[in-house]
Phi, psi and omega in degrees: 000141185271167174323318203274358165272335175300306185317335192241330150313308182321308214277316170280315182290340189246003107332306152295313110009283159320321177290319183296297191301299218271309195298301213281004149322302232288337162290315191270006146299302167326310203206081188292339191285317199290318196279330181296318159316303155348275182304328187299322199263002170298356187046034183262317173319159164268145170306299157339313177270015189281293172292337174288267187351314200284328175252328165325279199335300188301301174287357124294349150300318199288289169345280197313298176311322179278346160305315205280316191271336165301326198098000194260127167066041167295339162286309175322311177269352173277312158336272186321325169306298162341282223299275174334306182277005184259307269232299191310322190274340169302283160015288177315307212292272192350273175004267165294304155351298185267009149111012185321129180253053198260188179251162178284332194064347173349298187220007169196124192322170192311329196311314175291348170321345183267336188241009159254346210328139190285151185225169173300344191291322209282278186335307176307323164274353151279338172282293161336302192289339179296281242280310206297322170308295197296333168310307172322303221285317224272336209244348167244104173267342182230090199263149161323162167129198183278357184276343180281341190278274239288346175276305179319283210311318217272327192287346200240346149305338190252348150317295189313000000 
């Protein structure tokens, strides 16, 4: 595939990506206590590390999302995007392994566990979003956004 199909799949992917990353902050922005419960009940954490992650995450999620759709650093939040989702399907993996009857918290605090509940479905659709990330990092090298204006500018400043 040439560069400029990469660019533009790139483009759809990181959108999406985006799209995904910036939904599922936002309940958890909201309501950081609700999402520090989330975590907890994956019983994986050390309790200490619960409340920093609980208030970190979501705004490395909103960053990452908001890199992505802008274009700035798009490889950089597609890492990080990357990063998150290997850190979500370990989780999962625990998760399921010990038989957890929990909610994913993605996108809506433990309360929706009866109508979310995690499945081999929730690994399957983290994988997807891994490999949709990993398209990004490897394959938009030259992605659309401000980074492509902002390379344009610096190339036609130094023409001058």
């Amino acid at each position: 595939m040439n560069s400029k199909i990469h660019r533009y799949v790139g483009l759809a992917l990181r959108c999406y990506i985006a799209w995904v990353f910036i939904t599922a902050c936002i309940h958890k922005l909201a309501s950081p206590e609700s999402f520090a419960v989330d975590i907890a009940t994956y019983q994986f954490l050390p309790l200490v590390f619960i409340n920093p992650l609980a208030i970190v995450l979501p705004y490395v999620e909103l960053g990452s999302g908001i890199m992505l759709a802008i274009g700035y650093k798009a490889r950089a939040a597609a890492l990080m995007t990357s990063g998150m989702m290997v850190m979500f399907m370990i989780a999962l993996s625990y998760a399921l392994a010990n038989d957890l009857q929990i909610s994913c918290g993605c996108f809506a605090s433990n309360a929706a566990a009866a109508s979310d509940p995690i499945s081999p479905m929730t690994m399957l659709r983290d994988l997807v979003w891994l490999l949709m990330s990993l398209y990004i990092v490897f394959f938009d090298k030259t992605p659309l956004g401000l980074d492509a204006i902002l390379a344009h500018r610096k190339q036609k400043g130094m023409q001058s």
